[in-house]
C-alpha positions in Angstrom: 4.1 -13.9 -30.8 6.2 -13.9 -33.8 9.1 -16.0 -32.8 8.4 -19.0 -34.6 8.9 -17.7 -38.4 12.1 -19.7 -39.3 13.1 -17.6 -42.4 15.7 -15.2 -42.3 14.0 -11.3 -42.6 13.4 -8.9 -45.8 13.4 -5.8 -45.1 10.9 -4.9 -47.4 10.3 -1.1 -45.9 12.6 0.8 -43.9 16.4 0.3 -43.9 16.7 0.9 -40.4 14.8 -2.0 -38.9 15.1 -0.9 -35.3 13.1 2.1 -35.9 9.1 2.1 -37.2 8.6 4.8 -39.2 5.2 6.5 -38.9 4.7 6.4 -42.6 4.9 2.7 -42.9 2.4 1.9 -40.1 0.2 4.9 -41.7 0.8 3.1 -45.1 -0.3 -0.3 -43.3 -3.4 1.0 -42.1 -4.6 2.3 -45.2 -3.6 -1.4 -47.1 -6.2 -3.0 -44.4 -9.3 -3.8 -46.4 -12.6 -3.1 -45.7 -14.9 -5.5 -44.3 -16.7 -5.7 -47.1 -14.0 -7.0 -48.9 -13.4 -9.5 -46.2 -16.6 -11.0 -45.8 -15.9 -11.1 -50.4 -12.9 -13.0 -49.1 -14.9 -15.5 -47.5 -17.7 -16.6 -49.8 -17.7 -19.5 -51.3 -14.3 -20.9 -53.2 -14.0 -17.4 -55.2 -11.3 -15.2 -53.8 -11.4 -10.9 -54.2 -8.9 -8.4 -54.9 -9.2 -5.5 -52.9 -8.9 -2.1 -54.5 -4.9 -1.8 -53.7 -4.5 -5.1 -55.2 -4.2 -7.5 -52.1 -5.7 -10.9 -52.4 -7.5 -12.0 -49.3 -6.9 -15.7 -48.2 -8.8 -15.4 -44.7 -11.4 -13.6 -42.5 -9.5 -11.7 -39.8 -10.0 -9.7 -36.9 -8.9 -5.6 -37.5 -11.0 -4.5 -34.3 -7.4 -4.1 -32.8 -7.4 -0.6 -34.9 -10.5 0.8 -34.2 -10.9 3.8 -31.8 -12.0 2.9 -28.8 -16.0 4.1 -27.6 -15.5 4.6 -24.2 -12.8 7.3 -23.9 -9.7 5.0 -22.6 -6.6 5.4 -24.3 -5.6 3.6 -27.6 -2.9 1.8 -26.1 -3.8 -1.8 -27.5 -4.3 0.2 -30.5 -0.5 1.4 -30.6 0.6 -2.0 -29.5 -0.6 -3.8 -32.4 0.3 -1.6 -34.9 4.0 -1.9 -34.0 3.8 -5.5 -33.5 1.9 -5.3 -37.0 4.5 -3.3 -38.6 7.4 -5.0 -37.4 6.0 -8.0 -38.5 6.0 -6.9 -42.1 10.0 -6.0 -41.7 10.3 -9.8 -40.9 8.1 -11.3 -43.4 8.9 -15.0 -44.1 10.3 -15.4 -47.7 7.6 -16.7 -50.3 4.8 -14.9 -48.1 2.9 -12.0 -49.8 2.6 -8.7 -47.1 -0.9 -9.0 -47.1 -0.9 -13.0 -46.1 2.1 -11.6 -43.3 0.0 -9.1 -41.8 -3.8 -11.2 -41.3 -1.5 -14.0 -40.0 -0.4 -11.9 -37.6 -3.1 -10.2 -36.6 -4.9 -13.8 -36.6 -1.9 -14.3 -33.6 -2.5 -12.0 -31.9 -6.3 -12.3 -31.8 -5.3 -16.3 -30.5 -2.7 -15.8 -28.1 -3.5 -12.2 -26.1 -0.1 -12.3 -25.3 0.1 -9.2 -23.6 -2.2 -9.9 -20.8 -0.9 -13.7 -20.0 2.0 -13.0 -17.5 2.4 -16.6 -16.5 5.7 -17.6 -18.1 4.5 -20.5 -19.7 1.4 -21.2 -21.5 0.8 -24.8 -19.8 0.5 -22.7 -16.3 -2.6 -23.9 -14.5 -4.7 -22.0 -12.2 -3.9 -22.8 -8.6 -6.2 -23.5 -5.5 -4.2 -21.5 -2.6 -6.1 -23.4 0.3 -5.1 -26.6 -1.4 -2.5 -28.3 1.0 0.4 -27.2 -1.1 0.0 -23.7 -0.7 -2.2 -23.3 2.5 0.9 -22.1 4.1 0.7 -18.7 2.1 -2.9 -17.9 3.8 -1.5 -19.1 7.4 1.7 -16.6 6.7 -1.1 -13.6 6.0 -3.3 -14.5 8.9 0.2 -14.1 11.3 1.2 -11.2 9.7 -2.4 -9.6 10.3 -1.6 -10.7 14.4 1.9 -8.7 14.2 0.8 -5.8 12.7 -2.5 -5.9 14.3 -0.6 -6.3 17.9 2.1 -3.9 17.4 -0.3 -1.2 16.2 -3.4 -1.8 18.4 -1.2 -1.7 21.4 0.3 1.9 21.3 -2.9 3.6 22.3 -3.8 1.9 25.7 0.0 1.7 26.2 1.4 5.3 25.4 -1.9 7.1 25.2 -3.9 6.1 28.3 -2.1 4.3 30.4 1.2 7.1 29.9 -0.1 10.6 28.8 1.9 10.8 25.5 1.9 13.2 22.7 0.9 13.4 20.0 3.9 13.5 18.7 5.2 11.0 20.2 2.3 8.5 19.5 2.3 9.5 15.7 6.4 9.0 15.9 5.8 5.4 17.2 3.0 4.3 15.0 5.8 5.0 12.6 8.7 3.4 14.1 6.9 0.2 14.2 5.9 0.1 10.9 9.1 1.5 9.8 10.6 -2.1 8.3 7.3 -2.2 6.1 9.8 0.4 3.8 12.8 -1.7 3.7 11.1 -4.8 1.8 12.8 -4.0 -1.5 16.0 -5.3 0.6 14.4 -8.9 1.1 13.1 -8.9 -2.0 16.3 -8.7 -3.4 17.6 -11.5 -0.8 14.5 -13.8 -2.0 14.5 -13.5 -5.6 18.9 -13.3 -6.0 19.8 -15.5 -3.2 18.0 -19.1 -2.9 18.3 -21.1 0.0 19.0 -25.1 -1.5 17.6 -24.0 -4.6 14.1 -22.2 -2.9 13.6 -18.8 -3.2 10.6 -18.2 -1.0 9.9 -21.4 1.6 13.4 -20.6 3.5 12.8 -17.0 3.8 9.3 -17.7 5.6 10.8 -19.6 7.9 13.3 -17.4 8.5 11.8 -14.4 9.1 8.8 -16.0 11.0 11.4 -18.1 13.6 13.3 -14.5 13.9 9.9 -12.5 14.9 9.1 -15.7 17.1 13.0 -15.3 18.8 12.5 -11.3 19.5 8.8 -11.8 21.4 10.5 -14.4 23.6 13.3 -11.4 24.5 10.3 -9.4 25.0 8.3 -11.5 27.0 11.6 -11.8 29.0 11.2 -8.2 29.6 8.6 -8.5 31.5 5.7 -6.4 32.4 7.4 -3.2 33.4 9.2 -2.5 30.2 9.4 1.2 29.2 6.7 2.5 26.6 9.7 3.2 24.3 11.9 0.4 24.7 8.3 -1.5 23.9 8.0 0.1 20.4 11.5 -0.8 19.4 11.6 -4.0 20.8 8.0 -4.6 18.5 9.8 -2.6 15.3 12.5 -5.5 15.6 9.8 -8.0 15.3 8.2 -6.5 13.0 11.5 -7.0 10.9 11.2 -10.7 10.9 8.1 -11.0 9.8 8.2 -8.3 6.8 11.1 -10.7 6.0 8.7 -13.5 5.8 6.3 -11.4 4.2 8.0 -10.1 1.4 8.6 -13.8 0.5 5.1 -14.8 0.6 4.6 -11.6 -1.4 6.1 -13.3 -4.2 4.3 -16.7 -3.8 1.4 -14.2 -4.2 2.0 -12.9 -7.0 3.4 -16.2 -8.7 -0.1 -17.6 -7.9 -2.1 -14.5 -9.1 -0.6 -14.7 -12.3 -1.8 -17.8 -13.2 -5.3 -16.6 -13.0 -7.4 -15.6 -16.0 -7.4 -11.3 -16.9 -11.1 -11.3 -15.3 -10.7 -13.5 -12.2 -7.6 -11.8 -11.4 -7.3 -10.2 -8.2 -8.9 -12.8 -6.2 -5.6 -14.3 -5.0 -4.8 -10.7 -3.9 -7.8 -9.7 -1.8 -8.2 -13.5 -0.4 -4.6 -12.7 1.6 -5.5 -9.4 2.3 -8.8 -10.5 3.9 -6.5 -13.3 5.9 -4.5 -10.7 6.9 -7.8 -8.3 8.2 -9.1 -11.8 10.3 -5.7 -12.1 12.0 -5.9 -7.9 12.9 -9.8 -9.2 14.3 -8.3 -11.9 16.2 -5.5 -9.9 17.7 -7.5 -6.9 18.6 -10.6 -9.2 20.5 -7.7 -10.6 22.4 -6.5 -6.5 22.9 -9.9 -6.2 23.9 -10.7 -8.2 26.5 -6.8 -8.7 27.9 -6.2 -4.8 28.3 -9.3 -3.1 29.4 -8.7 -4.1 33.0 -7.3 -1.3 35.9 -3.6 -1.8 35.2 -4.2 -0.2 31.7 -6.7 2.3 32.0 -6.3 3.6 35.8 -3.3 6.1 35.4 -1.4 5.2 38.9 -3.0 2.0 39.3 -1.1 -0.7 41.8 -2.3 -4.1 42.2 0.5 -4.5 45.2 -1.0 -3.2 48.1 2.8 -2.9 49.5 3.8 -0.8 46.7 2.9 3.2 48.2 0.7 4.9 45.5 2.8 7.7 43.0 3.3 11.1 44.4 4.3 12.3 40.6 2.5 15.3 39.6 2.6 13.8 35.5 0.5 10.9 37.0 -2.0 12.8 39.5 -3.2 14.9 36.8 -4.7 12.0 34.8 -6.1 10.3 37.9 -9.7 10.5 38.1 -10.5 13.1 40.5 -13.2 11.8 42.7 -11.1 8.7 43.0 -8.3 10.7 44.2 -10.7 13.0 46.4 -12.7 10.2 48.3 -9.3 8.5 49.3 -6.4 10.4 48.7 -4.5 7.5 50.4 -5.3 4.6 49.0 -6.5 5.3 45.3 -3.9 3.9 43.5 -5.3 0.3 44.6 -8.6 0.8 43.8 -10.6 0.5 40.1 -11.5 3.9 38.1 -14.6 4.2 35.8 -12.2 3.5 32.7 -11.6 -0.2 33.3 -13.6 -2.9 32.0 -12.8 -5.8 33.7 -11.5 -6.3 36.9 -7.9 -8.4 35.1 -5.3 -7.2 32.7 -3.1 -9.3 30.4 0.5 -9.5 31.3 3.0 -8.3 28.1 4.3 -11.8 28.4 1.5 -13.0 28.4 0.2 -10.8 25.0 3.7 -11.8 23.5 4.0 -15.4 24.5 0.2 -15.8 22.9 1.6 -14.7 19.5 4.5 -16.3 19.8 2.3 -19.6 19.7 0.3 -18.9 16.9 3.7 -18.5 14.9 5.5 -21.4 15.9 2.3 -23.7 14.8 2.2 -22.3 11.7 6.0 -23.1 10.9 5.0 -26.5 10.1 2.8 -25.1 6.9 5.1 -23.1 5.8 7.7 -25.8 5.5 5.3 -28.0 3.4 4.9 -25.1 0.5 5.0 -26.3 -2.7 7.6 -24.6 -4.2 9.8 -25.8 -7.5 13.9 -25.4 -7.5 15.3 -22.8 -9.2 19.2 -22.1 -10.1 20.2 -18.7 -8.8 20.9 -16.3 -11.6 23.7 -14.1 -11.8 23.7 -11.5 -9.6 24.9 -8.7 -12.4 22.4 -10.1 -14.9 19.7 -10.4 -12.6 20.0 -6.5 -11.8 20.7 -5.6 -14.6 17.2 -7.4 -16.0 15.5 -5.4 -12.9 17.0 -1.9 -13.7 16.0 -2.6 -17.2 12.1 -3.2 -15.6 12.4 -0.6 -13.7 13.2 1.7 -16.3 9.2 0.8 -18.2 7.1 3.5 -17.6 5.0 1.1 -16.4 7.0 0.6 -13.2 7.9 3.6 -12.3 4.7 5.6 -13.3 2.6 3.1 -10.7 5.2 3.6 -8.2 5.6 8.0 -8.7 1.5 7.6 -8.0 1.9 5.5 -5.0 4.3 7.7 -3.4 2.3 10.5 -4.3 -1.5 9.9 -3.4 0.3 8.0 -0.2 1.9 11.0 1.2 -1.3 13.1 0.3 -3.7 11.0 1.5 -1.6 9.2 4.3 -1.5 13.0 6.3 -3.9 12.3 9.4 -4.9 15.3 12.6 -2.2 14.3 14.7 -4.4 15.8 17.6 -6.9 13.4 17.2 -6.2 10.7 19.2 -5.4 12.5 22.3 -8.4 14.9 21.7 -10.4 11.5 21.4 -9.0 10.3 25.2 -9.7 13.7 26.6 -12.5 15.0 24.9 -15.0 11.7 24.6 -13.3 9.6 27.5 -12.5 7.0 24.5 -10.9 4.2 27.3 -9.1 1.3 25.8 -12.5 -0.8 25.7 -14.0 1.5 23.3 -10.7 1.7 21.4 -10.4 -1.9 20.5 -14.3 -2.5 19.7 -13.9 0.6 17.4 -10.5 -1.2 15.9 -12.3 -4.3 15.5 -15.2 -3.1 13.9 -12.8 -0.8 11.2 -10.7 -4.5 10.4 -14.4 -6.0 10.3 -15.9 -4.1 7.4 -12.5 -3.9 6.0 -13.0 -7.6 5.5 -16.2 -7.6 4.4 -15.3 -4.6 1.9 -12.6 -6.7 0.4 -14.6 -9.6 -0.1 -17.4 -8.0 -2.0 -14.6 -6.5 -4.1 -13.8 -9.5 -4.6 -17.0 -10.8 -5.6 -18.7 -7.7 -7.7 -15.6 -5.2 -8.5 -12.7 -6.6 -9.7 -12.6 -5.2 -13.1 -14.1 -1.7 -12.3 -12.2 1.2 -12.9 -9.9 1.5 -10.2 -9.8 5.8 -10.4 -13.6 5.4 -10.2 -12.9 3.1 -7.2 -10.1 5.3 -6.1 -12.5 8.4 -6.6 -15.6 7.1 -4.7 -13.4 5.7 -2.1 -11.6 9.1 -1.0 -14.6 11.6 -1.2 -16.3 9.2 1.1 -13.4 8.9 3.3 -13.5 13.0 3.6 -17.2 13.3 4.0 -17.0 11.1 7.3 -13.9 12.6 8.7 -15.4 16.0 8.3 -17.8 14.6 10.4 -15.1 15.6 13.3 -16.2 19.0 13.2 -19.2 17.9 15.1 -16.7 16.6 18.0 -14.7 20.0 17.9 -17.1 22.7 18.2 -18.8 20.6 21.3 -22.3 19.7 19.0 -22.0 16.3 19.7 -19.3 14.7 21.7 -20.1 11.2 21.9 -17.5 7.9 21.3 -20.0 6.0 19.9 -20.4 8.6 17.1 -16.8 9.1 16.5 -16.5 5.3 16.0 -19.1 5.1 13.2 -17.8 8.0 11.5 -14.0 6.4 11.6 -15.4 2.9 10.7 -17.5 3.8 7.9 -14.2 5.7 6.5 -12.4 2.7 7.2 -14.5 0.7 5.1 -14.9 3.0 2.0 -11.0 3.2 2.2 -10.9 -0.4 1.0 -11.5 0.7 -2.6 -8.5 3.0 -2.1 -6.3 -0.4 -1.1 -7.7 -2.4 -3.4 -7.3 0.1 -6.6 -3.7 1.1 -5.6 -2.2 -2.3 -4.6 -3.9 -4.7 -7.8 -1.9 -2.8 -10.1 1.2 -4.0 -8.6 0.8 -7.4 -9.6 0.4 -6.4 -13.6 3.4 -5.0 -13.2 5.6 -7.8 -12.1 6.8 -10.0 -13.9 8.0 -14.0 -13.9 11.3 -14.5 -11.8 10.8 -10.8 -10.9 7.5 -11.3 -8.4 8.9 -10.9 -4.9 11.5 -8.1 -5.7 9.2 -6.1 -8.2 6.4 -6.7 -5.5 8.5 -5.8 -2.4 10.0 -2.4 -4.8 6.7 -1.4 -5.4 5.9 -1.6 -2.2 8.9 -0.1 -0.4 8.0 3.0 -2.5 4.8 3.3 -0.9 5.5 2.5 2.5 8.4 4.6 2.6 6.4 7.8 2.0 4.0 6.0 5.2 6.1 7.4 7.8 6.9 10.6 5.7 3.4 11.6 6.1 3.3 10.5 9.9 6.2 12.9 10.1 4.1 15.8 8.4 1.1 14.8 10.4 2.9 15.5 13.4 5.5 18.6 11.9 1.7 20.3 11.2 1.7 20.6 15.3 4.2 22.9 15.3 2.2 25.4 14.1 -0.9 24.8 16.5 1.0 24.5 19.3 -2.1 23.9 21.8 -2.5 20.9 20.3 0.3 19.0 21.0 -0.4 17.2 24.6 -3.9 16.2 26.4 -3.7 19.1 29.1 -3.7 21.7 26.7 -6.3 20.3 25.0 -8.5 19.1 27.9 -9.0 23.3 28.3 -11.1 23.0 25.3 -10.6 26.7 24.9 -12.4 28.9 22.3 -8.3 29.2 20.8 -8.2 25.3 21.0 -10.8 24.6 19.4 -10.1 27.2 16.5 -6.5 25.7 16.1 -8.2 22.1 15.7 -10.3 23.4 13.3 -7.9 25.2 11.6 -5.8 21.7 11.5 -8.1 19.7 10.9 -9.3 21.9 7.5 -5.9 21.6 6.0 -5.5 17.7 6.9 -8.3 17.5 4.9 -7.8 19.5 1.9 -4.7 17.5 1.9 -6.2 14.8 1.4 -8.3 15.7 -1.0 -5.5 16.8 -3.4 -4.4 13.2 -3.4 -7.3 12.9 -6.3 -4.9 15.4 -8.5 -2.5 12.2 -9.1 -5.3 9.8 -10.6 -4.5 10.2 -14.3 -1.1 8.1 -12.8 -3.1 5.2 -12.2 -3.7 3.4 -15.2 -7.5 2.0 -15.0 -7.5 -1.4 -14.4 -5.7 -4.3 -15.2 -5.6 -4.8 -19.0 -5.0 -1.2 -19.3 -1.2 -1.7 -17.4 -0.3 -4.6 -19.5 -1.0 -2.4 -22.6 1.3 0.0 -20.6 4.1 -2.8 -20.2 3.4 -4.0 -23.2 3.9 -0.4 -25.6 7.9 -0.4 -24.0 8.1 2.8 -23.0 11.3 3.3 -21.3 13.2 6.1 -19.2 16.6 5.5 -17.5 16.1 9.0 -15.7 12.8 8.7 -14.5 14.1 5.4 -13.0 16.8 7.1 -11.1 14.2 9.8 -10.3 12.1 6.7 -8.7 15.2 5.6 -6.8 16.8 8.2 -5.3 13.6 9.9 -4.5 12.5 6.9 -2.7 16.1 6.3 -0.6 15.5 10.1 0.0 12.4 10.1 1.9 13.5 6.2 3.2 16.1 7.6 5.4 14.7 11.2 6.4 11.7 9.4 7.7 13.4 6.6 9.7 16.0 8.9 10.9 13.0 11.7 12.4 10.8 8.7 13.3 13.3 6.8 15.8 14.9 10.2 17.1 11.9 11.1 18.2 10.8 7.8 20.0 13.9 7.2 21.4 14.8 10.6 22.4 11.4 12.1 23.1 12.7 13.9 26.2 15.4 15.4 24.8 14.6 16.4 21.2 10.6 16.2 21.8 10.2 19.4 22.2 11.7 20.7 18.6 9.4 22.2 16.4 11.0 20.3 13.6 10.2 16.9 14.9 6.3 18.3 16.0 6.9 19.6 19.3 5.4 22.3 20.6 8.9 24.4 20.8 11.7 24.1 23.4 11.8 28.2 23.4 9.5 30.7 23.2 12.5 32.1 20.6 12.3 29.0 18.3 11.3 29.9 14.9 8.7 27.5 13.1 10.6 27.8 9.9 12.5 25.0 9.4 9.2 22.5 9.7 7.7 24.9 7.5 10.4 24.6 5.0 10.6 21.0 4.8 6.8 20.1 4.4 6.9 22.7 1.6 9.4 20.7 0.1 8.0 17.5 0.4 4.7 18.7 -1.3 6.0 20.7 -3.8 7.6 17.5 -4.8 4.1 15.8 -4.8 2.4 18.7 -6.8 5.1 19.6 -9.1 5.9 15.6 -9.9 2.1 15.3 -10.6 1.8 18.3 -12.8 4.6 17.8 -15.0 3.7 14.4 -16.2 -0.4 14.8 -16.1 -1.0 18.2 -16.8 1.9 19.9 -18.5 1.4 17.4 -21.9 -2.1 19.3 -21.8 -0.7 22.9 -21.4 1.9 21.9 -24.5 -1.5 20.6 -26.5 0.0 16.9 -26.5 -3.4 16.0 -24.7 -6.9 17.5 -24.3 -8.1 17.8 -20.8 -10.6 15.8 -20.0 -13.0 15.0 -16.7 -12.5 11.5 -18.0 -8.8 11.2 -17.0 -10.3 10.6 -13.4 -12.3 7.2 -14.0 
């Protein structure tokens, strides 16, 4: 803001001037003059000497100074009493201190620099379903059908229609969501590497042909493709499209940061509410292709020539009067569990997708998108390690990993349990998915409309207890009170839909942190931080079965044994509190938006708490996509290891090592937490406060 004084400096104060001293700001403060004198300053021609001698020339603005009423912290404050301060070490020659400082003040009052993050000032707002930039709602609204598909198809594939784990299903929710972690690496293609002088358009199309190349291979496959070849023939998909997806990130952000401090966010929830109607759209088509005998009728043969299974695995899920009344022929008739009479073909459920991508390649071509010349690589990373270094970065990311792992720890047991113990079919399954990406929707776009500038702990506060309160609910289902699916699928969708203050609160910050020529990397880093520590708590939701063994397959639970049900209780009690202590790690989050641009804005640096972020991210990175894809792959041989959730493959094997490890991982959550919110209080650098969650 003070760029444009043309005289050389006088350094009036402090001989050193890299360094503020506190006695000069202290000294400026007490040379502001009242506002009595001020409104003196202003009357008539006559001008007033203040009672240190300054002459006033000019009403200005000192509300910058003033304590603020409602308990946030002073950090605009701070910020502009250094900019103040150093103002008055570069004072224009023939300029009195006193006319230095109200000019500046008078600048900063004009400009509000800090919370413009468009790099230039003649940035206008931009209309995203214009036909310039239409292409960046089509990508979400594909991305929503990828993740939607790939997700929403594990439980009719590997939990009704082949008896697996829990360990295994929780491994494989993982695995296909395990590219979601490695977005810092496109980030860094998109932003370092353009493509004819385009940064983002190429890299959509890109990643969106390779996702379109890999469910034509699948397709190929055809309909008898094993479960697990499945999942990591949909993870490789899933790679193209987090390609594109990272890109679009940073069209996202680009556009988000042309809109004014109080409308910002809507860019942000408008994609994320795409990306909800492409998971609807997906999910109906789930719903009505899969619900038919091949899917839900363990055993099932629609060849009559094809003699019906003699495997012991498959006759104990076949419905037993079926399998009683003709113990010949039941594999060719239709159990109680199927819907409709038809079933959707995988080629058919890829192919469709497929579609839907290839028509939107067109739109994404046509992006709007100015030329850029790529930047030195060294300079360019060495700008990003010097962002990364702000405590603003890598405080925002330390409380994404954090409250994700906390929070992210689900009962593994529950989805089995749910098959078992309520007869949940695949019907049920996608009408209760639906319904969860419904009010999702619906939850972001009154966010949209009537929350954006709430605090986002209160959001992040309301959000989680609610969350709790319903899934405690399940205690209902456990002890036999009520065991109804239609009950457990309002509990889990009115969860679903207080969650979306949790999403919203925990991914708006991201784009006050970013900044211009940074957005897709900075984005994608972000990001990659938090979804890193996704499959880390998939892994610990699953580890946690190694000490209830019971719990671990749908025959032990279908016993529904007094021990059972005490182990799921016992599970489902520390799943729970787990979640809960995710709330310990809101004084991290800074309260909404203008608060983390005063954050950006004070400076605050720290080369080892960078590191810290790195390192503990590329950590838990590869432990979790090493244990995720060993277990999916190699299920029948390692399965059974305590360590990767199995029930044990000895009576001899100790439950240590899993032990061990998910100690590790939380005391890193707890001790990480504690040292930067709540050790400053313990010193007396802070007063605790209830106020430092909202």
């Amino acid at each position: 803001a003070f760029s444009n004084f043309s005289h050389p400096p006088v350094h009036t104060m402090n001989p050193n001037p890299d360094v503020i001293g506190c006695e000069e700001v202290v000294d400026i403060l007490e040379n502001i003059p009242s506002d009595g004198e001020r409104r003196a300053a202003t009357d008539g021609e006559h001008r007033t000497t203040s009672s240190r001698g300054f002459r006033l020339r000019r009403l200005a603005s000192f509300n910058i100074f003033r304590s603020p009423e409602n308990g946030h912290d002073d950090a605009s404050a701070t910020v502009g009493a250094i900019n103040l301060a150093s103002v008055v070490l570069e004072q224009a020659a023939g300029e009195s201190a006193e006319e230095s400082k109200i000019s500046a003040l008078d600048s900063i009052k004009k400009t509000d620099d800090i919370y413009n993050i468009s790099a230039s000032e003649n940035d206008e707002q931009i209309d995203p379903l214009s036909n310039d930039y239409i292409g960046i709602i089509a990508n979400y609204f594909s991305v929503g059908l990828m993740i939607g598909g790939s997700t929403s198809l594990l439980y009719p594939i590997l939990i009704v229609k082949s008896g697996a784990t829990a360990s295994l299903m929780a491994a494989s929710y993982a695995v296909v969501m395990v590219f979601w972690s490695y977005k810092i690496v496109f980030g860094f293609l998109s932003d370092c590497f353009p493509i004819f002088g385009y940064k983002r358009k190429p890299y959509i199309v890109i990643g969106w042909s390779f996702c379109a190349v890999v469910l034509m291979l699948l397709a190929d496959k055809g309909d008898d493709i094993d479960p697990r070849n499945l999942v990591i023939m949909l993870s490789i998909a899933n790679l193209g499209y987090v390609w594109a997806d990272v890109s679009a990130d940073g069209f996202m952000v680009w556009v988000a940061h042309r809109e004014p401090i109080e409308k910002r966010g809507k860019m942000q929830t408008l994609v994320y509410s795409m990306n909800k109607l492409g998971q609807i759209a997906i999910n109906l088509l789930i719903l009505f292709g899969l619900s038919g005998p091949s899917m839900n009728c363990p055993g099932y043969e629609s060849n009559t020539d094809v003699p019906c299974t003699t495997e012991a695995v498959v006759l104990k899920r076949v419905d037993t009067e079926l399998l009683q009344s003709n113990p010949n022929r039941w594999c060719y008739e239709q159990c109680h569990d199927a819907t409709f009479g038809w079933d959707l073909s995988m080629p058919e459920f890829a192919l469709s997708i497929c579609f839907v991508i290839a028509a939107s390649i067109p739109l994404y071509i046509r992006l709007k998108e100015d030329k850029v010349e790529a930047e030195p690589r060294g300079a360019f990373l060495n700008a990003f390690w010097k962002q990364l270094q702000r405590r603003a970065a890598w405080q925002v990311i330390l409380y994404g990993m954090i409250s994700h792992i906390t929070f992210g720890v689900m009962n593994a047991a529950k989805m089995p349990a749910n098959y078992v113990w309520l007869d949940l079919h695949t019907f049920q399954h996608q009408i209760m998915v639906i319904f969860e990406k419904l009010v999702f929707f619906i939850g972001l776009s009154l966010v949209r409309t009537y929350a954006l500038n709430i605090s986002w702990r209160k959001l992040v506060l309301v959000g989680s207890t609610t969350v709790l309160v319903f899934n405690a609910l399940y205690f209902i289902i456990i002890y036999d009170v009520w065991r109804d699916a239609w009950f457990y699928m309002f509990t889990d969708v009115s969860a679903l839909f207080m969650y979306t203050l949790n999403f919203l609160a925990s991914h708006a910050c991201m784009v006050e942190v970013a900044e211009p020529g940074y957005e897709a990397i900075t984005y994608s880093l972000i990001t990659t931080a938090t979804n890193a520590v996704s499959p880390l708590s998939a892994v610990i939701s699953y580890q946690l079965l190694a000490f209830f063994p019971l719990l671990n397959d749908q025959e032990s639970i279908a016993t529904d044994t007094p021990e059972v049900r005490s182990q799921f209780a016992s599970l489902h009690s520390i799943v729970i509190f787990l979640n809960l202590s995710s709330l310990l790690s809101l004084p991290l989050l800074p309260r909404q938006k203008k608060e983390t641009r005063e954050l950006v804005a004070k400076g605050e640096k720290s080369s080892a708490w960078g590191w810290f972020v790195v390192v503990s991210a590329l950590t838990f990175l590869c432990y979790s996509t090493i244990a995720t894809f060993v277990t999916v792959k190699y299920h029948d041989v390692y399965g059974c290891f305590k360590i990767l959730g199995g029930g044990g493959c000895s009576a001899e094997e100790s439950s240590s090592p899993a032990l061990i490890l998910v100690s590790i991982i939380l005391l890193y959550c707890y001790g990480i937490n504690f040292y930067l919110s709540y050790w400053p209080i313990l010193k007396g650098e802070r007063r605790f406060s209830w106020r430092m969650f909202v």
